[in-house]
C-alpha positions in Angstrom: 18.0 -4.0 -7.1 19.8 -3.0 -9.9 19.1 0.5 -12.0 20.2 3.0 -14.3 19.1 6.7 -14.7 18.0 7.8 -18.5 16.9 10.4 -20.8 18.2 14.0 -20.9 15.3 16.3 -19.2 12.8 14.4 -18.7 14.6 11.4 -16.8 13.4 8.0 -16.0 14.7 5.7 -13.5 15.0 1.6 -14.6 15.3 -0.6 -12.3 16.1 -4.4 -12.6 14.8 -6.7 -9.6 15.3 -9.9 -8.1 12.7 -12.3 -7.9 10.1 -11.5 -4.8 11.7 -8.2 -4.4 9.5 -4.9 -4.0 9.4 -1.4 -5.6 7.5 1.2 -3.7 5.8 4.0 -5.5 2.5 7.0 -5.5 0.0 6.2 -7.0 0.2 6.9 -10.8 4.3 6.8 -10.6 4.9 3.4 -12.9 5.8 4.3 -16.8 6.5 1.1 -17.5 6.8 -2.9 -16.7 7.6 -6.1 -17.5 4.4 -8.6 -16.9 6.2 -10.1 -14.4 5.4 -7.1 -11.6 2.7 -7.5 -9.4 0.8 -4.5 -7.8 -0.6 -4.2 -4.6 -1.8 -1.3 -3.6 -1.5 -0.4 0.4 -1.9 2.4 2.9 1.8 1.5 3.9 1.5 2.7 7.2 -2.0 2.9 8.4 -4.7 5.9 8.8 -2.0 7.9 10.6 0.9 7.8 7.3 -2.3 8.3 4.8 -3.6 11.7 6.0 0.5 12.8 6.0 0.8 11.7 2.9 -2.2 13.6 2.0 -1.0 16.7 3.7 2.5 16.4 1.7 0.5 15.8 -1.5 1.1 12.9 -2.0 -1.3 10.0 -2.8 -3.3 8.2 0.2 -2.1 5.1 -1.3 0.8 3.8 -2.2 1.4 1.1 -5.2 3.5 -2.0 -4.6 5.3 -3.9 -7.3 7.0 -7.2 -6.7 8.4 -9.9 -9.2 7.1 -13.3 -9.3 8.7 -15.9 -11.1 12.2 -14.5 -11.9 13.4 -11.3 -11.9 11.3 -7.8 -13.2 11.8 -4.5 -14.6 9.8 -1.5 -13.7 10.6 1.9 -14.8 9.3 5.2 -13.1 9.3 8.8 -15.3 10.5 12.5 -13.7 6.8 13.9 -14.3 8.7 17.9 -15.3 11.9 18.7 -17.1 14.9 17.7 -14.4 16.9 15.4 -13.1 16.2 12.1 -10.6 18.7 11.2 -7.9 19.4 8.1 -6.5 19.7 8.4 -2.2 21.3 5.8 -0.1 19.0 5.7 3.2 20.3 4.0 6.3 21.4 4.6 10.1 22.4 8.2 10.1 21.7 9.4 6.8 18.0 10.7 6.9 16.8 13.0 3.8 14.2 16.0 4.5 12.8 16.8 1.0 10.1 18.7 -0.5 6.5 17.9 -0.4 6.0 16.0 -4.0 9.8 15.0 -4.8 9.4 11.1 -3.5 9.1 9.3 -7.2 10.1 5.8 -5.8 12.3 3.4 -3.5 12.8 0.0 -2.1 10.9 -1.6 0.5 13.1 -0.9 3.2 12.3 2.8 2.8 10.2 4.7 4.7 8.4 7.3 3.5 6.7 10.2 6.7 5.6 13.3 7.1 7.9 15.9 8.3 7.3 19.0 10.4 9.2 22.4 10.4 10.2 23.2 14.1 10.5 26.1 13.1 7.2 28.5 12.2 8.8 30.9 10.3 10.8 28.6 8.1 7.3 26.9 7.7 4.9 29.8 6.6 7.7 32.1 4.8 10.6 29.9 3.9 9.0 28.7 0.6 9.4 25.3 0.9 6.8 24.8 3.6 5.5 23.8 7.2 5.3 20.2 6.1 7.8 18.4 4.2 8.8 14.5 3.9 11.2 12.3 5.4 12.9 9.7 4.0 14.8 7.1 6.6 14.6 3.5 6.8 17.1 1.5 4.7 17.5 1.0 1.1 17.5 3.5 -2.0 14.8 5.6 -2.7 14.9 8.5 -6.0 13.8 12.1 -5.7 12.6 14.6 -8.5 14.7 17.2 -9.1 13.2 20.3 -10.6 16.2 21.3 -13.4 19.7 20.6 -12.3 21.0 19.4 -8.7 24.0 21.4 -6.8 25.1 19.2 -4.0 26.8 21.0 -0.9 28.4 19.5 2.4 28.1 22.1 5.3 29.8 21.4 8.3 28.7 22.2 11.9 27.0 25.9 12.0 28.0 26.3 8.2 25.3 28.3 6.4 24.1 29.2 3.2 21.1 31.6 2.0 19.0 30.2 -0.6 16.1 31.7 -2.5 12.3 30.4 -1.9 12.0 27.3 -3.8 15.3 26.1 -4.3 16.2 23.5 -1.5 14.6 20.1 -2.7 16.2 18.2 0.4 19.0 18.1 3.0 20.0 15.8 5.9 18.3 15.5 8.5 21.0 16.6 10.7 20.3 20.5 9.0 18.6 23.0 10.0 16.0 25.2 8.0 15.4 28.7 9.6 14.2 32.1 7.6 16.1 35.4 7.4 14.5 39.1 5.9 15.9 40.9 3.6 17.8 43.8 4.7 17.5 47.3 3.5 13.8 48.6 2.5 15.3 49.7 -0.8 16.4 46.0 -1.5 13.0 44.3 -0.1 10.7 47.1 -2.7 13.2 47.0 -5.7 15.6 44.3 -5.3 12.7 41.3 -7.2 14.2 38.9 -4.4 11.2 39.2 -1.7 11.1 39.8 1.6 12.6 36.7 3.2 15.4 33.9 1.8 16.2 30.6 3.4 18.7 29.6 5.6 20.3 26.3 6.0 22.6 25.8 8.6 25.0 22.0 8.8 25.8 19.7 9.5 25.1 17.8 6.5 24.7 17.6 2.9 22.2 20.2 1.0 20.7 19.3 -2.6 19.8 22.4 -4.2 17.4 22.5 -8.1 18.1 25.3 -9.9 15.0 25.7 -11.7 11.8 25.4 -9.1 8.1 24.3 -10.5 6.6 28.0 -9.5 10.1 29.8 -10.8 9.4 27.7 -14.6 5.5 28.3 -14.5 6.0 32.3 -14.4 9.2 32.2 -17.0 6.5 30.7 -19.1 3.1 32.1 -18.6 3.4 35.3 -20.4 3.9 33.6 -23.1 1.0 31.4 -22.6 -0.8 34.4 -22.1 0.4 35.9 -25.3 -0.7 32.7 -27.2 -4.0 32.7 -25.8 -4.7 36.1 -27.3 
């Protein structure tokens, strides 16, 4: 497989296959084809993947497209302003990401549901109790919401990172929760009461612009429209 990122903020991903080779993707996740792709849609995984897929948001079902005949093209959209990155999955390099990032991979990839060992990275963390995992081998792309800021922590290396902003790390990291000192800083400071912290080893993909940080920039003014 063969591809090539496009577009400015609103990405899409095109991919050139070989004949009888696969694309994976959610349901709803092709923009376009050429007639040549074949879908079949599967639980990838039995009952047990489904309902974690479900829990992750993601759909039940998952679409597979495979050339017949020659080779295929089959493109797949960013769905919000942003970037998609392209992961290279294989022994040792596992990706934790954020429920809703997956847009597609090859076959080899598998997509699971991943659990915070942690309870209070889960409940107050921001980016959730259940996330995804991505292991396997192949390529799969992520949705990025606005840019991506890639770090490399080595062992016990941390960094602090607001609610919302860590789309996915190894799976070598850690994800823990830390409060914010100082009452005067957690009433006045706008940054509330906990941050995230990562801890390495292993290699942290930030977004600078999160889905709920974007939909309050914008709803006053929707708000102001609407009156």
């Amino acid at each position: 497989m063969n591809y090539e990122i496009q577009g400015g903020s609103f990405p899409v991903v095109v991919c050139t296959v070989d004949a009888n080779e696969t694309m994976i993707t959610e349901g709803g996740g092709m923009s376009w084809m050429t007639p040549n792709m074949v879908m079949a849609t599967s639980s990838n995984g039995g009952l047990g993947k489904m309902l974690g897929r479900m829990v992750t948001k993601e759909s039940l079902f998952q679409n597979n497209y495979t050339a017949q005949g020659g080779p295929g093209m089959i493109a797949f959209a960013s769905s919000l302003p942003g970037e998609i990155m392209a992961l290279e999955i294989g022994p040792g390099k596992d990706y934790v990401c954020q429920k809703s990032s997956f847009l597609a991979s090859t076959s080899g990839v598998e997509l699971s549901t991943f659990f915070q060992k942690k309870l209070g990275a889960g409940f107050f963390g921001g980016e959730g109790f259940i996330m995804q995992k991505l292991s396997g081998n192949g390529v799969a792309f992520v949705e990025i919401d606005g840019s991506a800021i890639r770090y490399n922590l080595q062992p016990g290396q941390q960094l602090i990172v607001d609610t919302g902003h860590v789309v996915l790390m190894s799976s070598t990291c850690q994800m823990d929760v830390q409060m914010v000192k100082g009452v005067k800083n957690v009433l006045f400071g706008g940054e509330g009461l906990f941050n995230t912290v990562v801890t390495g080893p292993g290699e942290v993909i930030m977004q600078t612009m999160p889905v709920p940080k974007l939909a309050g920039a914008i709803q006053p003014y929707i708000i102001t429209q609407g009156k």
